[in-house]
C-alpha positions in Angstrom: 36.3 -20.2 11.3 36.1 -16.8 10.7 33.0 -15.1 8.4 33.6 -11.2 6.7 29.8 -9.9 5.7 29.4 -6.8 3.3 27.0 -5.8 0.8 24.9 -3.1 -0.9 28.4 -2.3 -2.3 26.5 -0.9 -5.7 29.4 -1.0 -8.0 28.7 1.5 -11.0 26.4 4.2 -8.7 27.4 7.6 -9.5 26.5 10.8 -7.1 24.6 14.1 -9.2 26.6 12.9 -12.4 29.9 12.3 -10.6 31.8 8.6 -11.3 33.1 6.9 -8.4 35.0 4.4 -9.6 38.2 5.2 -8.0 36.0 5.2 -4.8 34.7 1.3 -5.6 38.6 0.7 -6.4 40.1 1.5 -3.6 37.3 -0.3 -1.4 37.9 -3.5 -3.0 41.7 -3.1 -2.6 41.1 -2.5 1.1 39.0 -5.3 1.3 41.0 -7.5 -0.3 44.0 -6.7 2.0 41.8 -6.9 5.0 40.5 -10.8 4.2 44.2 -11.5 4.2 45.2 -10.0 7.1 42.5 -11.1 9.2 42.9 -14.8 7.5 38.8 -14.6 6.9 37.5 -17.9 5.7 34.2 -17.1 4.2 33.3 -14.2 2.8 29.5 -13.5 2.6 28.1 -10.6 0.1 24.4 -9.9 0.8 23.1 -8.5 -2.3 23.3 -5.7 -4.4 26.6 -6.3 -5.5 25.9 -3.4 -8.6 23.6 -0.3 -8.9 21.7 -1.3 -11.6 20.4 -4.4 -13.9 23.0 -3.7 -16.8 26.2 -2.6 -14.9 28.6 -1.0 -17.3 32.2 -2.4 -18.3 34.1 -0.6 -15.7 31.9 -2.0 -12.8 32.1 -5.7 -13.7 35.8 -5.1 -14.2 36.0 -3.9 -10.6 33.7 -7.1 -9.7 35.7 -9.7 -11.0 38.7 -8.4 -10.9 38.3 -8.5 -7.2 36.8 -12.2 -7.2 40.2 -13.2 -8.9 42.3 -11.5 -6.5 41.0 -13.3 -3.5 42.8 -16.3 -4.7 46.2 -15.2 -2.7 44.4 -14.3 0.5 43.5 -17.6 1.6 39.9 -17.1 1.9 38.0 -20.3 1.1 34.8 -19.6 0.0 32.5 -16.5 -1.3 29.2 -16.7 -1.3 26.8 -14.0 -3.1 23.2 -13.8 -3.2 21.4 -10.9 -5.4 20.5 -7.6 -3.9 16.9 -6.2 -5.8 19.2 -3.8 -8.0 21.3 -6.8 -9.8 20.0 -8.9 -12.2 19.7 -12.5 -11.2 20.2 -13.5 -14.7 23.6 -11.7 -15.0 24.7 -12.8 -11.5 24.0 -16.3 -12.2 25.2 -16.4 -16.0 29.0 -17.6 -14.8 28.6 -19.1 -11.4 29.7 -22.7 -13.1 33.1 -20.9 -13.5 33.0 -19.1 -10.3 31.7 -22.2 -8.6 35.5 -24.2 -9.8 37.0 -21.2 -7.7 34.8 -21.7 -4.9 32.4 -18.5 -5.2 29.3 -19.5 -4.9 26.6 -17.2 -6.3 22.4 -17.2 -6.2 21.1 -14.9 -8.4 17.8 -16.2 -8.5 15.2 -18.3 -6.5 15.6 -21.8 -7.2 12.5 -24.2 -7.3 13.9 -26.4 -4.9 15.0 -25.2 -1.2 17.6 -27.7 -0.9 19.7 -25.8 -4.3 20.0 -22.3 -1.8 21.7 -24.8 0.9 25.4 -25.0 0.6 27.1 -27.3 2.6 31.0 -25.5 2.8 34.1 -27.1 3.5 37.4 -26.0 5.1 40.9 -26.9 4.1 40.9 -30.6 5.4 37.6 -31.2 3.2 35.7 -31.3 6.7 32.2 -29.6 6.8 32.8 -26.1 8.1 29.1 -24.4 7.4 25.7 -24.6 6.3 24.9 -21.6 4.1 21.2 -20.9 3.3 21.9 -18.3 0.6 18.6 -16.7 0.3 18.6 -13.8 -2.6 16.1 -11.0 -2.8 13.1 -12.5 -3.3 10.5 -10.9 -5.9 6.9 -11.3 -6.1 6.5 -13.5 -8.3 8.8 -15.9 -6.1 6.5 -16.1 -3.2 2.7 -15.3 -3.9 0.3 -16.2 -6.3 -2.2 -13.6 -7.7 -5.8 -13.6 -7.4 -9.1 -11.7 -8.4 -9.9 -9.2 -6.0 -7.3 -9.2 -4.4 -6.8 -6.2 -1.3 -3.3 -4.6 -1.0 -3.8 -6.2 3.0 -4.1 -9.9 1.0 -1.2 -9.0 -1.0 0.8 -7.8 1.9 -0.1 -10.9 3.7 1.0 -13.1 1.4 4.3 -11.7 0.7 5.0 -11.9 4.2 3.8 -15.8 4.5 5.5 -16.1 1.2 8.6 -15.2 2.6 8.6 -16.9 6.4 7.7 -20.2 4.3 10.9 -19.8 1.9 13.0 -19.2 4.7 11.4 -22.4 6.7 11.6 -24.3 3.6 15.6 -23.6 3.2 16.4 -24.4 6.6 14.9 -27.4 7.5 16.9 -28.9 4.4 19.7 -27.6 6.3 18.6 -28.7 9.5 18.5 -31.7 8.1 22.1 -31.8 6.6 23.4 -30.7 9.8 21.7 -33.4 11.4 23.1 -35.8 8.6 26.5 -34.4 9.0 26.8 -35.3 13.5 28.9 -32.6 13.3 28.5 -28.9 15.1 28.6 -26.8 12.2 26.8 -23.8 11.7 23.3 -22.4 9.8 24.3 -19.2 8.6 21.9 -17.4 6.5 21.5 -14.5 4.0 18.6 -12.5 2.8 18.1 -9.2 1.2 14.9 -7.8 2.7 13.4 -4.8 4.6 13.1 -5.7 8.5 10.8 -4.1 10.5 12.3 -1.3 12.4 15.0 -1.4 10.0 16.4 2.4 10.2 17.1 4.3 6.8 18.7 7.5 6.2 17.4 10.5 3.9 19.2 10.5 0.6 20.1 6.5 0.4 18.7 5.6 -2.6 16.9 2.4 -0.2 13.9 1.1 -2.2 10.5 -0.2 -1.0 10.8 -3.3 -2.2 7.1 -4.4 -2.8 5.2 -1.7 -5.4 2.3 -0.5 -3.3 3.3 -2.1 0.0 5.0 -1.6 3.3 6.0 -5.3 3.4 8.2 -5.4 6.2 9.2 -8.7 7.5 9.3 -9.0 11.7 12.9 -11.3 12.8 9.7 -14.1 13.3 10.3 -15.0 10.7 13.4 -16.2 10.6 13.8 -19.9 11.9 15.4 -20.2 15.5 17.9 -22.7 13.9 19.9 -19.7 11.9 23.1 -19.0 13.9 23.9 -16.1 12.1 21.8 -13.6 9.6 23.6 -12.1 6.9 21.2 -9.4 5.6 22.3 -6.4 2.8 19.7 -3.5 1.5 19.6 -1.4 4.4 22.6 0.8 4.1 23.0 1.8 8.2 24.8 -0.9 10.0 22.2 -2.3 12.6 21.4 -5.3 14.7 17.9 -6.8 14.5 15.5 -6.4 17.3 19.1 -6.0 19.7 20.4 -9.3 18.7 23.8 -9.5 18.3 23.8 -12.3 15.4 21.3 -10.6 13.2 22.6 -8.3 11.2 22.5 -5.7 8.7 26.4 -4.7 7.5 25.4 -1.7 6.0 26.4 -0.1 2.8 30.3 0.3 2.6 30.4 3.6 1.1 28.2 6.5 1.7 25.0 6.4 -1.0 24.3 9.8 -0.9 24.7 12.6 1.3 22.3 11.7 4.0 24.9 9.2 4.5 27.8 11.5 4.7 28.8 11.5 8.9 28.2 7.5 9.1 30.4 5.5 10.0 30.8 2.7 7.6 31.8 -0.7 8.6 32.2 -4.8 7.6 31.3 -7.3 10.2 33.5 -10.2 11.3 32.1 -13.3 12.6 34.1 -15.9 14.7 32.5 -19.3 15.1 33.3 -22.0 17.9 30.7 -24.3 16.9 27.5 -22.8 16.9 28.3 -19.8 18.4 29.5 -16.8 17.1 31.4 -13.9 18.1 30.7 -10.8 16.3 32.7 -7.8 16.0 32.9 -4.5 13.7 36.1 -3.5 11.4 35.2 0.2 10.2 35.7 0.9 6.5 38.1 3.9 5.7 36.2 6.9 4.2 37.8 7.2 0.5 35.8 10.5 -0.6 34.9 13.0 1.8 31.4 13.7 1.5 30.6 17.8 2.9 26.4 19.3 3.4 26.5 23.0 4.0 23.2 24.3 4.8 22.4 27.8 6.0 22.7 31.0 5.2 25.7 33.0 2.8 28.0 33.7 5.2 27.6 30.5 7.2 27.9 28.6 3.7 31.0 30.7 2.7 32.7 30.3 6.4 32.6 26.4 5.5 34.0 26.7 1.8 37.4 28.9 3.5 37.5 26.1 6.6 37.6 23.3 3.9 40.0 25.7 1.7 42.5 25.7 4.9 42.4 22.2 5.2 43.4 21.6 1.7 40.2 19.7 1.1 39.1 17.5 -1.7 35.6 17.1 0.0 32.4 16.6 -2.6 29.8 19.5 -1.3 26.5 19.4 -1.3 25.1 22.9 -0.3 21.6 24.5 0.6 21.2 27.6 0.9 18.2 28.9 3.3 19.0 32.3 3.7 15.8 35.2 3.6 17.6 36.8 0.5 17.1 36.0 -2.8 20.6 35.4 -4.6 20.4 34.8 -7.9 24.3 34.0 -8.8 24.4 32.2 -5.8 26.4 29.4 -8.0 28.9 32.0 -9.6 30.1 32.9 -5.9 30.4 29.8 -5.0 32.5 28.8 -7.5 34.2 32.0 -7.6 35.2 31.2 -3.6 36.5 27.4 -4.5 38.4 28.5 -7.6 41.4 26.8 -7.9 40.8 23.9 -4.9 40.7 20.4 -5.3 36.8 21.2 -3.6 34.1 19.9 -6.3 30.0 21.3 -5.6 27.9 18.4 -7.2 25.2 19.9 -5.9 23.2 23.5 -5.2 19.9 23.7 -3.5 18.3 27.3 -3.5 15.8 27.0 -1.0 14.8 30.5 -0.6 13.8 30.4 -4.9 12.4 27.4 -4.6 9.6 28.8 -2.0 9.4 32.0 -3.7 8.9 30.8 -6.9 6.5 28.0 -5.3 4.6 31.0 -3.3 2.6 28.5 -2.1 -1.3 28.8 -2.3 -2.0 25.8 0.0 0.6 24.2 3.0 0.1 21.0 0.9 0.9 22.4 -2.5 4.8 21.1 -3.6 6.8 21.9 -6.9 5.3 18.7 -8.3 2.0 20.1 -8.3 2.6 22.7 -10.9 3.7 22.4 -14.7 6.5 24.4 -16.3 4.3 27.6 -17.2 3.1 27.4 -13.9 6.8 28.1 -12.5 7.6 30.4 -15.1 4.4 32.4 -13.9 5.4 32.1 -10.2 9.2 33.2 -11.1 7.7 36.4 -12.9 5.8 37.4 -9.9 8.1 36.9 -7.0 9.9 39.0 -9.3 7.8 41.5 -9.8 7.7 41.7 -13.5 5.9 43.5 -15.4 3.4 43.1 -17.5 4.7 44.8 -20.6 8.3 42.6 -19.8 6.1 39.2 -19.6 4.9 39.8 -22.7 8.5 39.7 -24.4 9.6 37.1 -21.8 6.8 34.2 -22.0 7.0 33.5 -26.2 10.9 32.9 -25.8 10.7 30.8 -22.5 7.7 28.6 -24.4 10.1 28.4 -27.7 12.9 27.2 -25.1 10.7 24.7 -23.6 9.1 23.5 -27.0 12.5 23.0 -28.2 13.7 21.1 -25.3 10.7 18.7 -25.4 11.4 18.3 -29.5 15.0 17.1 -28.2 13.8 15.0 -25.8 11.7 13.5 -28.3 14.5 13.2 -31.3 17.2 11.9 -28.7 
């Protein structure tokens, strides 16, 4: 029996503005290709199948059109469990359906441990696996509040809350296992933050508790659990070493923190209990390019990715000691007529002038919009006579902007 776990694939995410559907697309193609040829069995998908709550038209299209084109790969089973971005109510809305074409989903926390226990079978209707499909579990789904209550006593709790879901789920499939006298499998999912778990600038990861630093330790998870199929972390990583608990990583880069990662799926072969685990790396469908430095260095980049005849997405910083206020016009002056695309432009050397900071602790999101108009003018060096013609038209363009905001 051979396993395939993904997830975090979040179907609908766009990067400063930019759609990347054709991105998701040609993913799910790949993927789809890849199940075949590697004649996968089970495919697990370990939450956070879409970006958001309310994924728009194009993104479910991409989601189910995918689920229906599994039915010529030979893969028996799916089984998908809710990352904290989905909606467990939209997930779980047509898993009757999906459940005739054996995809399995858990969108939600059921009241009783033995309904996240699936008992799979493989083509000769023999028992195959025991899935404990675990989705992201939210407060309210392991703790109870009380008065007075500490943010320690909260974090507590969630954590207990947690180890006893996951003890509760697999002793029911302990017990089927047991009832079965056969050697299949306990393969679990979860959507969680482990301890330890590494993160990368720019990935959109989410505490998931408001207020806490909930991380749950690999104690937690019963010693019976063959494999762990875990999503929300978007760098592929083992637990603690292990080789059987895992993290798969997001398949496509979040953001640009994530843009020199290797992505990847992992494959799981099972003789009996015990599997073998291996990595299949995930093309890279949309180059992702940071330039950060000074002009020249920043320019020297653009003409290397010019030569190359690049379609990269750039991200650029500039940190150079002079202030270059059409720092975007030369930019796109240098990339005109390239397939290059800047999503994004961070002047750093405006953003501490205009910051002058008073205090090492002071940040932009400690002034207000006069403020930075103020700290503008004086790196600047305006005058005072020029101020007073510049400050009553910035305040109308500000005034009229918050009345938009307001009318929109």
């Amino acid at each position: 029996m051979r396993i395939l776990h993904t997830s975090d694939w979040h179907l609908g995410r766009t990067l400063y503005g930019r759609k990347r559907y054709d991105e998701f697309a040609a993913f799910l193609s790949w993927l789809t290709d890849l199940i075949k040829i590697r004649q996968v069995d089970i495919l697990l998908l370990a939450g956070d199948v879409f970006d958001n709550s309310t994924p728009g038209n194009r993104a479910q299209e991409l989601y189910y059109g995918f689920l229906a084109g599994l039915a010529g790969t030979g893969c028996r089973h799916v089984v998908i469990i809710a990352g904290n971005h989905d909606s467990p109510t939209f997930l779980d809305a047509p898993q009757t359906l999906l459940k005739a074409l054996h995809i399995h989903v858990i969108g939600a926390a059921r009241e009783k441990p033995a309904d996240e226990c699936l008992v799979l079978k493989d083509s000769q209707g023999q028992p195959e696996a025991i899935i404990c499909a675990v989705p992201y579990l939210h407060d309210r789904d392991i703790r109870t509040v009380e008065a007075d209550e500490t943010q320690a006593d909260k974090d507590r709790k969630m954590i207990a809350g947690i180890r006893e879901h996951y003890a509760a789920v697999c002793a029911v499939a302990e017990s089927q296992r047991q009832a079965l006298g056969c050697a299949v499998p306990i393969i679990a999912l979860g959507h969680l933050f482990a301890a330890g778990g590494q993160t990368v600038e720019g990935d959109g990861v989410r505490e998931l508790y408001v207020g806490s630093l909930a991380h749950v330790g690999t104690d937690i998870f019963p010693a019976a659990i063959d494999y762990l199929a875990l999503g929300h972390l978007h760098v592929p990583q083992r637990l603690n070493g292990a080789d059987h608990l895992r993290y798969s990583g997001s398949p496509l880069p979040m953001g640009y923190g994530e843009a020199r990662q290797e992505k990847q799926v992992v494959l799981v072969d099972f003789a009996g209990y015990h599997p073998s685990v291996s990595e299949q790396a995930v093309p890279c469908f949309q180059q992702l390019e940071r330039i950060s430095g000074p002009l020249e260095a920043i320019m020297n980049r653009l003409d290397h990715l010019k030569a190359e005849q690049s379609a990269a997405w750039i991200e650029i910083e500039y940190t150079g000691e002079d202030i270059i206020s059409d720092l975007r016009e030369q930019i796109d002056e240098r990339i005109a007529g390239t397939a290059l695309e800047v999503r994004r432009i961070k002047n750093k050397r405006i953003v501490d002038r205009v910051i002058a900071r008073s205090c090492a602790e002071e940040t932009l999101d400690d002034l207000d919009v006069r403020d930075v108009f103020g700290r503008c003018l004086d790196s600047h060096q305006v005058s005072d006579a020029e101020r007073a013609d510049l400050q009553p038209l910035y305040d109308t363009v500000i005034a009229e902007l918050q009345q938009g905001g307001q009318n929109a």
